[in-house]
GUNUGU-115922 format. One record per residue (C-alpha): residue in one letter; x, y, z. Coordinates in steps of 0.1 Angstrom, whole numbers. Example, Ala and Ser with C-alpha at 12.3 -4.5 7.8 and 13.67 -1.06 7.14 Angstrom:
BEGIN
+------+-------+-------+-------+
! rest !    c1 !    c2 !    c3 !
+------+-------+-------+-------+
!    a !   123 !   -45 !    78 !
!    s !   137 !   -11 !    71 !
+------+-------+-------+-------+
END
This chain:
BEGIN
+------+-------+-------+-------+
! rest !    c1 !    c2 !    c3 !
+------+-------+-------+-------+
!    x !     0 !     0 !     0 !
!    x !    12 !    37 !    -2 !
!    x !    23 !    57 !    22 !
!    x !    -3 !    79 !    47 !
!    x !    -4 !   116 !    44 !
!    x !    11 !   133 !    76 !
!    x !   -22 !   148 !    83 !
!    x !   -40 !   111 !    78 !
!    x !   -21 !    99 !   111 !
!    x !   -26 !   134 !   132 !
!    x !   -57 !   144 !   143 !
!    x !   -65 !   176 !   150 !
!    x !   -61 !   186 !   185 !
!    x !  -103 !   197 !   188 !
!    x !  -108 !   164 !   177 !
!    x !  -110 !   153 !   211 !
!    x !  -131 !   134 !   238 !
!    x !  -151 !   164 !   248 !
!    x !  -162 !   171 !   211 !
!    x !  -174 !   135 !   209 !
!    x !  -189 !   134 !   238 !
!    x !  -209 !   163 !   225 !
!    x !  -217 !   153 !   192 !
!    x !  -230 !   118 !   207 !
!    x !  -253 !   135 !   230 !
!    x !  -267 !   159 !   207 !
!    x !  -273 !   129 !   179 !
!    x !  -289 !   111 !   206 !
!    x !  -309 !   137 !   222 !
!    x !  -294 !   128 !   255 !
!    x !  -278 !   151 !   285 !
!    x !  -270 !   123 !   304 !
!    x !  -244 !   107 !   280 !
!    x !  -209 !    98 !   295 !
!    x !  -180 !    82 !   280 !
!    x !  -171 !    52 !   293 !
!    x !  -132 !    57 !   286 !
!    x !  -111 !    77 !   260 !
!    x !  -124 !    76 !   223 !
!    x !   -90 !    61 !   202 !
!    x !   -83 !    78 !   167 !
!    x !   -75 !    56 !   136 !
!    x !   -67 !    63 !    97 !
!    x !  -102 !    56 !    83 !
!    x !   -87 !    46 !    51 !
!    x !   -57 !    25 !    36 !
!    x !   -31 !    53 !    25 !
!    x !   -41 !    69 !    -7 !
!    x !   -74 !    56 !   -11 !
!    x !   -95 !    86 !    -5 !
!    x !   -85 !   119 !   -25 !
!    x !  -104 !   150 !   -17 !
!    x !  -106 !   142 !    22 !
!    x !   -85 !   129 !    52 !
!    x !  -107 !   102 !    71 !
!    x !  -101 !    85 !   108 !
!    x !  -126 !    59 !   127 !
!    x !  -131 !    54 !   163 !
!    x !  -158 !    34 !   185 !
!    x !  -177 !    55 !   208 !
!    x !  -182 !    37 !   245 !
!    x !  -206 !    54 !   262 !
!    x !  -235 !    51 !   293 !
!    x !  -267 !    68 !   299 !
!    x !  -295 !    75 !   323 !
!    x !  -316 !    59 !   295 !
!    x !  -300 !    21 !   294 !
!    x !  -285 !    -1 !   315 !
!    x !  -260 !   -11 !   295 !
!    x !  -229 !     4 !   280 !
!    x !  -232 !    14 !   248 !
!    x !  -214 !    19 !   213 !
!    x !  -211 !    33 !   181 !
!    x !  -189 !    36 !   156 !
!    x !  -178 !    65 !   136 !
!    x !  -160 !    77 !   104 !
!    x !  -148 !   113 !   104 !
!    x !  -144 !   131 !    71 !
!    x !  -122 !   166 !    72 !
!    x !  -104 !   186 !    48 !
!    x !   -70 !   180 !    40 !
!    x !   -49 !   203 !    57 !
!    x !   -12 !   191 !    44 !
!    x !    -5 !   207 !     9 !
!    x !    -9 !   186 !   -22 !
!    x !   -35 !   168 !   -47 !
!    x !   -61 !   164 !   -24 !
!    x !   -59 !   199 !   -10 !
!    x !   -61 !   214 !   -45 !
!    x !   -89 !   195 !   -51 !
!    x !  -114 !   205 !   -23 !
!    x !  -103 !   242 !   -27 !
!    x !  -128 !   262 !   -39 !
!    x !  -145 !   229 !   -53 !
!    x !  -174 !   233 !   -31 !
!    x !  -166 !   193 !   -28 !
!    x !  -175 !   194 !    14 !
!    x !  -210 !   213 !    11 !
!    x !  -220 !   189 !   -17 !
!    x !  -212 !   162 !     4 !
!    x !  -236 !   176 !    37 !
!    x !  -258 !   191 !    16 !
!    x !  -264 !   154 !     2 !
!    x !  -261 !   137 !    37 !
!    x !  -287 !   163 !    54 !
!    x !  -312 !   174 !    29 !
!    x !  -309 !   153 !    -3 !
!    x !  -302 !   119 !     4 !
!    x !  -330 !   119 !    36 !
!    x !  -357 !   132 !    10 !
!    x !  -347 !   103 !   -11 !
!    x !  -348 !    79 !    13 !
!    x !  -385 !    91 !    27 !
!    x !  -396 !    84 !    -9 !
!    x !  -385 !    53 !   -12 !
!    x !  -397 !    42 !    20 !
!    x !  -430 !    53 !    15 !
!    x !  -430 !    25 !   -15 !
!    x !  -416 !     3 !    -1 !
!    x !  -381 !     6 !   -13 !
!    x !  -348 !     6 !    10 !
!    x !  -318 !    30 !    -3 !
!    x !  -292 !    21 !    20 !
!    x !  -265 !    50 !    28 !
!    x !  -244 !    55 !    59 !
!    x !  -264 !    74 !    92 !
!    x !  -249 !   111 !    89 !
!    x !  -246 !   112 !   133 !
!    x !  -231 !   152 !   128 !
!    x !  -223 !   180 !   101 !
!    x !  -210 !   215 !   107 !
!    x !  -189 !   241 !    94 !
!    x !  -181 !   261 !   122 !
!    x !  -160 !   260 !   143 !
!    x !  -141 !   231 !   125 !
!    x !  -152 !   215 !    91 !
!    x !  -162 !   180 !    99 !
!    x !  -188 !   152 !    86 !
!    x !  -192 !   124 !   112 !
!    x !  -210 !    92 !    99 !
!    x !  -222 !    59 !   115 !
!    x !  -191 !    37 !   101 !
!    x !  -211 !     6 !    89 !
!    x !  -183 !   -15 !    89 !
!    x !  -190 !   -33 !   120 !
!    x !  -223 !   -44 !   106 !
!    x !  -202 !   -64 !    78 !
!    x !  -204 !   -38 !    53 !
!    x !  -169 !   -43 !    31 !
!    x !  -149 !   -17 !    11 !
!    x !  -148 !   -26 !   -23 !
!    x !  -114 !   -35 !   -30 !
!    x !  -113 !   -44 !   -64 !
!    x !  -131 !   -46 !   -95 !
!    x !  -167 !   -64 !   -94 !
!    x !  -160 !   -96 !  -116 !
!    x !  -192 !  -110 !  -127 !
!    x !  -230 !   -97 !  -140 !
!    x !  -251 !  -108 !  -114 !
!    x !  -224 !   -93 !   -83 !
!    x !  -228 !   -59 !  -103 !
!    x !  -265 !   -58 !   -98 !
!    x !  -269 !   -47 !   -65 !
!    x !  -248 !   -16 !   -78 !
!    x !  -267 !   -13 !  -112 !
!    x !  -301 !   -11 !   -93 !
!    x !  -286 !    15 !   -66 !
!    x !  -278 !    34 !   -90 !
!    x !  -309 !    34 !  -109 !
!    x !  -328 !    35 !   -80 !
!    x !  -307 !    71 !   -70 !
!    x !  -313 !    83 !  -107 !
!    x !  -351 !    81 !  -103 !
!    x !  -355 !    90 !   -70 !
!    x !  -336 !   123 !   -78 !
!    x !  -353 !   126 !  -115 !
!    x !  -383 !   127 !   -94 !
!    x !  -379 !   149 !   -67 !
!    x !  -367 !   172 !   -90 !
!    x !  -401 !   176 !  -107 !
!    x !  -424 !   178 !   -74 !
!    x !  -405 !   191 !   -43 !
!    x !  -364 !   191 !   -45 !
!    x !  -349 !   217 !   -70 !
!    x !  -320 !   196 !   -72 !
!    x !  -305 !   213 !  -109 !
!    x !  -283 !   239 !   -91 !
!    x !  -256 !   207 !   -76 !
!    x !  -232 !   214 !  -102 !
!    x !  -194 !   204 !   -93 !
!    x !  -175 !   234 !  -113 !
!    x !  -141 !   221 !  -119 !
!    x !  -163 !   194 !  -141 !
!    x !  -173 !   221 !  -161 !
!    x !  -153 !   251 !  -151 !
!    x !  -123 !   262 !  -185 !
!    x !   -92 !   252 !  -168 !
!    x !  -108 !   223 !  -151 !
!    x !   -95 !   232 !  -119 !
!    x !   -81 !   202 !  -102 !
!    x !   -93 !   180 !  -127 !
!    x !   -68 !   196 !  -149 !
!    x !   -41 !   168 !  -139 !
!    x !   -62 !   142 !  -157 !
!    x !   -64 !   162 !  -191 !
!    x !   -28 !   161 !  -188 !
!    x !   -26 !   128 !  -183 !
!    x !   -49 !   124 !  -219 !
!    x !   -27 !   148 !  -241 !
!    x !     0 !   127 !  -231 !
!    x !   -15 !    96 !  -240 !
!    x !   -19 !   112 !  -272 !
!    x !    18 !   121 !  -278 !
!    x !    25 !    80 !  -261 !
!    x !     6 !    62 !  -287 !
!    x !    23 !    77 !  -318 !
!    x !    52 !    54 !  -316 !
!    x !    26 !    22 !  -306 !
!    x !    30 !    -5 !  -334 !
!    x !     1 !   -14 !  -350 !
!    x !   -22 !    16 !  -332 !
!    x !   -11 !    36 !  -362 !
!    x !   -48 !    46 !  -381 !
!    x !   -61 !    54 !  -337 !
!    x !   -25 !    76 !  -333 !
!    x !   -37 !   103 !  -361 !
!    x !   -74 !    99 !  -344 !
!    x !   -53 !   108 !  -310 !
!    x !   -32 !   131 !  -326 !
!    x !   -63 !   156 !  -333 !
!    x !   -79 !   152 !  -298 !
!    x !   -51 !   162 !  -279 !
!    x !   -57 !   196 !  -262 !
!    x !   -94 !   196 !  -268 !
!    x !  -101 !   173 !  -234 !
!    x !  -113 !   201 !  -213 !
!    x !  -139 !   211 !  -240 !
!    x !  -149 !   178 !  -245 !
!    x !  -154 !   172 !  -207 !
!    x !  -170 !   206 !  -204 !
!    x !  -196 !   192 !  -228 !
!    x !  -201 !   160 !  -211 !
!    x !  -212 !   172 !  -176 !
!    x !  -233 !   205 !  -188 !
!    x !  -265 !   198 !  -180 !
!    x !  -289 !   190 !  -212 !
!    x !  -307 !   216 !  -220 !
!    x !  -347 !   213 !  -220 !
!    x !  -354 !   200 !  -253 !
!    x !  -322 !   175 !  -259 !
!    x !  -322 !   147 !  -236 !
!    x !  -328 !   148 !  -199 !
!    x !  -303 !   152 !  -165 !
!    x !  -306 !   132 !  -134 !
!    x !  -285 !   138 !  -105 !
!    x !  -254 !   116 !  -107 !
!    x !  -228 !   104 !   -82 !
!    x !  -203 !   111 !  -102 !
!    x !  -178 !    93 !   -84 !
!    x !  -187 !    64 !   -95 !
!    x !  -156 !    34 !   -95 !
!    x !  -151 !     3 !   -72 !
!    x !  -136 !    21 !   -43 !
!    x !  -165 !    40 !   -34 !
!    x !  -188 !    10 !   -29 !
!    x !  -195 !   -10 !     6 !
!    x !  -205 !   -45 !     1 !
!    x !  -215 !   -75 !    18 !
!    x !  -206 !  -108 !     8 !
!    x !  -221 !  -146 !    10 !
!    x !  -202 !  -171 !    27 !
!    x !  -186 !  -181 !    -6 !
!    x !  -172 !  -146 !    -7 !
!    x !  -196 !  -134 !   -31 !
!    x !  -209 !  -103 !   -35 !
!    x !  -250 !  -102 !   -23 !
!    x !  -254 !   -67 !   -16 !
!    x !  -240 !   -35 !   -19 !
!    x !  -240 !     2 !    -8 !
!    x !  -226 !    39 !   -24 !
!    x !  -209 !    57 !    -4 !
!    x !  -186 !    90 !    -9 !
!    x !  -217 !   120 !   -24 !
!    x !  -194 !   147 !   -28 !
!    x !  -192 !   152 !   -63 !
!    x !  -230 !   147 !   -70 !
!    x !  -240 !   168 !  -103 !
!    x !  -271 !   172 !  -121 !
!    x !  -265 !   160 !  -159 !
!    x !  -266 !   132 !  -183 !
!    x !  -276 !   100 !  -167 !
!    x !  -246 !    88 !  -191 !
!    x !  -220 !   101 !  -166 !
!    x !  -231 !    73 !  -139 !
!    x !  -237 !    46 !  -165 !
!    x !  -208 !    47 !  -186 !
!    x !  -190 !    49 !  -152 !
!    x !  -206 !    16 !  -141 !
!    x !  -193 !    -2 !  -173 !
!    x !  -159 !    13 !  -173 !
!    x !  -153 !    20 !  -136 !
!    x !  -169 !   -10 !  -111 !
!    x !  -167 !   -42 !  -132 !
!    x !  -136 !   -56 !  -145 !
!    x !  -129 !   -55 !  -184 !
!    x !  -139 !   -94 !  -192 !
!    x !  -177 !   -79 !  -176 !
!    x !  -182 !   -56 !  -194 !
!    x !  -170 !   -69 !  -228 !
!    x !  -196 !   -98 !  -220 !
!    x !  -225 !   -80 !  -206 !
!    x !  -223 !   -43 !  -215 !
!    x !  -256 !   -42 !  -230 !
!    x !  -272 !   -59 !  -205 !
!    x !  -259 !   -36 !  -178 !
!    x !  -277 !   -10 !  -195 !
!    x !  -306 !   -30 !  -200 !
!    x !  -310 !   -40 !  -164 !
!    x !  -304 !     1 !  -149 !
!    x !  -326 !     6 !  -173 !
!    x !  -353 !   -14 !  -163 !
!    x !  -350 !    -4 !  -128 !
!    x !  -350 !    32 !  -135 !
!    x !  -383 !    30 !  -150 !
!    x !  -398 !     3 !  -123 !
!    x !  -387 !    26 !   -92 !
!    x !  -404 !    58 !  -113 !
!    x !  -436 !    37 !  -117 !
!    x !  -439 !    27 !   -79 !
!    x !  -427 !    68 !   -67 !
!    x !  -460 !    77 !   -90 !
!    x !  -439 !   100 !  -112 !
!    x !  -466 !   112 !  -136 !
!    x !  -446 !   131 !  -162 !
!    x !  -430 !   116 !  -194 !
!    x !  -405 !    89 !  -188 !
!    x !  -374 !    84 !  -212 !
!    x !  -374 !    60 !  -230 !
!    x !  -342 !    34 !  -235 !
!    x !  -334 !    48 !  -268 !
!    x !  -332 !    84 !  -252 !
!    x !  -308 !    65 !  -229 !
!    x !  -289 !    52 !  -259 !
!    x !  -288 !    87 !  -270 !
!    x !  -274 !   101 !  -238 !
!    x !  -242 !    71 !  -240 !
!    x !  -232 !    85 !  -277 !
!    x !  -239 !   118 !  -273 !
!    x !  -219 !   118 !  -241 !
!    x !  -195 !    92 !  -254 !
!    x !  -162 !   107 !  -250 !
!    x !  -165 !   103 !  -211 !
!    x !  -157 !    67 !  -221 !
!    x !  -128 !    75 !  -243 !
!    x !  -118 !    97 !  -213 !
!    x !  -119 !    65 !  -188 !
!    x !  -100 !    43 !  -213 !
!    x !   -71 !    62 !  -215 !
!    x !   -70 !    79 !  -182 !
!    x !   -83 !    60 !  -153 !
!    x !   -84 !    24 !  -165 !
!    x !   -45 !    26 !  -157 !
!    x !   -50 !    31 !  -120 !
!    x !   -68 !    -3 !  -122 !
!    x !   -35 !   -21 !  -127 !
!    x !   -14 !     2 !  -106 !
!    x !   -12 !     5 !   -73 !
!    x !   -18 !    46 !   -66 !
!    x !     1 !    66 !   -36 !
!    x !    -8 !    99 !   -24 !
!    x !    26 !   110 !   -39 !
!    x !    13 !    96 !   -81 !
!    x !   -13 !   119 !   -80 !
!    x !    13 !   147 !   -61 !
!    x !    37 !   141 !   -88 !
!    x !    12 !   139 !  -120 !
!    x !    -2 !   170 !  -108 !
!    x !    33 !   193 !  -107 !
!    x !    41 !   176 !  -141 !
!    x !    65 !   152 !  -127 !
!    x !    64 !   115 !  -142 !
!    x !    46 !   102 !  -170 !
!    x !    12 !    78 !  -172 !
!    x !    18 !    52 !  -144 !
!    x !     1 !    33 !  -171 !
!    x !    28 !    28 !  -200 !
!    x !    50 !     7 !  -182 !
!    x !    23 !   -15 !  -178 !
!    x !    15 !   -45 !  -203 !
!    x !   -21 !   -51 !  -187 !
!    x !   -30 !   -15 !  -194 !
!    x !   -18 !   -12 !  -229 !
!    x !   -37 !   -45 !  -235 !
!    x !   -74 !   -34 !  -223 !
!    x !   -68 !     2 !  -245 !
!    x !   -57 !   -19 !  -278 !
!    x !   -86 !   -45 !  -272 !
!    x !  -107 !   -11 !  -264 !
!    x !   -98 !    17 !  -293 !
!    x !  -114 !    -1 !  -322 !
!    x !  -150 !     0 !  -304 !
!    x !  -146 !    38 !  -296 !
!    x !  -132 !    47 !  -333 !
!    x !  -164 !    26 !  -348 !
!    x !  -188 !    46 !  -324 !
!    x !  -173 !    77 !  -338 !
!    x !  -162 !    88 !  -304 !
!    x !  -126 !    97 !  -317 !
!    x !  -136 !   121 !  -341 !
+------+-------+-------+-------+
END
């Protein structure tokens, strides 16, 4: 694994037994709380997993006037990044944190109050505390003592991907319809998606151009080089494109995740070790847009490359499907889209997947620090991808399908 970020072993001082003790009794509506001995800080996350905030756990012992036993919980804590770097850069100005409470306070509880009242469970971690002042924190229920898993690696078969697929759907129509009767949910926009320079993002369009200059001495890419040779420099345009919102009358804009890949995903597993149920977590980069953003993420980003060479079309399919079932039992009474206007949404937003190819399916066969997205970002080193045989393999088996779908014109 990679190394920890200074500021991912030391908490802040405030981050202390008093200000739990606090945060327990106010969650629990109970004056009488008392800890039962000293709250322990640990990393909340293997070293470099988590870019755009630092994260410890700890297990909360505590009595009250109200049981007879001692208590517990246990918490995740989610702060800014404090030590200078990648993940620094990208929660400044990013708006990245008040997305994230904004989801966990107001958006994802008026999802889940829908869905209940049809009968339909989305499961996302208990937000326990949020504030801004006097210290930025978010404090979760960490569900990991109730067998919840972090998903490690890549989701290797069709029917383990389904719990994801229907979450997924199940979020896109919950959020298409609160948007029409009581949620103006249109204004979460992440900017450095759509902002010129592409703020932080930035790294990754340098990460494309020289992909571009890389495969002009590949033998045998020679007719997708020239392709590559024109796209380089117009990534941030093209990306631009891909996350504005569709405008009334061409296509139609669901609130996305947006950070859609296999590490932000809890799951719990059968006895065999597979995969039976699964949970999103990480809302911090939720934007309203193309439905396309999520679903070419779940065919490119959280099942490995044989899965979705086998079953694209029917991951589509099955979100799909789900999509329209959860809109039909939430009594959503305007038009529904229809799976070609999906369809349309994949090619019209297609360069997101040309974008995943050459960019991010490289940190799938990589092992990431903190310090390979430090470096990328002040132009040190090249693609950690080029050295690497099992890259270079999925982006030849993959260039042929994106030329044909016209996506590197």
């Amino acid at each position: 694994m990679g190394q920890h970020n200074a500021d991912e072993l030391q908490a802040p001082s405030w981050l202390n037994n008093q200000f739990l003790l606090e945060v327990i009794r106010k969650a629990q509506n109970d004056q009488s709380l008392t800890l039962c001995h000293g709250c322990k800080l640990r990393p909340g996350t293997n070293a470099g997993d988590h870019y755009a905030s630092i994260m410890f756990r700890t297990t909360v012992h505590y009595r009250s006037a109200r049981y007879h036993k001692e208590q517990a919980i246990s918490l995740i804590m989610k702060l800014p990044a404090q030590a200078d770097g990648f993940k620094k850069d990208l929660l400044e100005g990013n708006d990245l944190f008040e997305t994230e409470m904004r989801m966990y306070s107001e958006v994802l509880p008026a999802m889940s109050k829908a869905l209940k009242e049809v009968g339909e469970h989305l499961e996302v971690p208990r937000l326990i505390h949020a504030s801004h002042k006097p210290h930025t924190i978010i404090i979760l229920e960490d569900v990991s003592p109730k067998a919840w898993l972090t998903g490690r690696e890549l989701i290797t078969s069709f029917e383990e991907a389904l719990p994801t697929i229907r979450n997924v759907a199940k979020f896109h129509a919950a959020s298409y319809f609160l948007n029409q009767s009581s949620v103006d949910l249109s204004k979460n926009c992440i900017d450095m998606f759509t902002k010129a320079d592409g703020g932080a993002f930035s790294i990754f369009y340098k990460g494309f151009d020289a992909f571009c200059d890389a495969v002009q001495g590949w033998v045998g890419c020679e007719k997708f080089a020239a392709k590559f040779k024109n796209l380089k420099g117009t990534t941030h345009k093209k990306i631009q494109q891909v996350y504005t919102a569709n405008a009334k009358d061409s296509g139609y804009n669901v609130l996305n995740h947006a950070d859609l890949h296999w590490k932000n995903l809890l799951h719990k597993k059968s006895p065999n070790g597979r995969i039976k149920d699964s949970m999103l977590i990480d809302y911090q980069c939720c934007h309203w847009g193309s439905p396309a953003i999520d679903v070419i993420s779940l065919v490119d980003l959280v099942v490995d490359h044989e899965t979705k060479k086998t079953y694209r079309k029917e991951i589509i399919y099955e979100y799909y499907q789900h999509f329209v079932l959860i809109l039909n039992k939430l009594g959503f009474l305007g038009s529904v889209p229809t799976l070609a206007d999906l369809h349309m949404e994949l090619l019209k937003k297609g360069f997101l997947e040309v974008f995943h190819v050459v960019v991010f399916e490289q940190f799938k066969h990589v092992q990431l620090t903190e310090n390979t997205f430090d470096d990328l970002s002040k132009g040190r080193g090249e693609n950690p991808g080029f050295g690497n045989e099992s890259y270079l393999e999925v982006v030849r088996a993959e260039m042929p399908s994106l030329m044909y779908k016209g996506l590197l014109d």
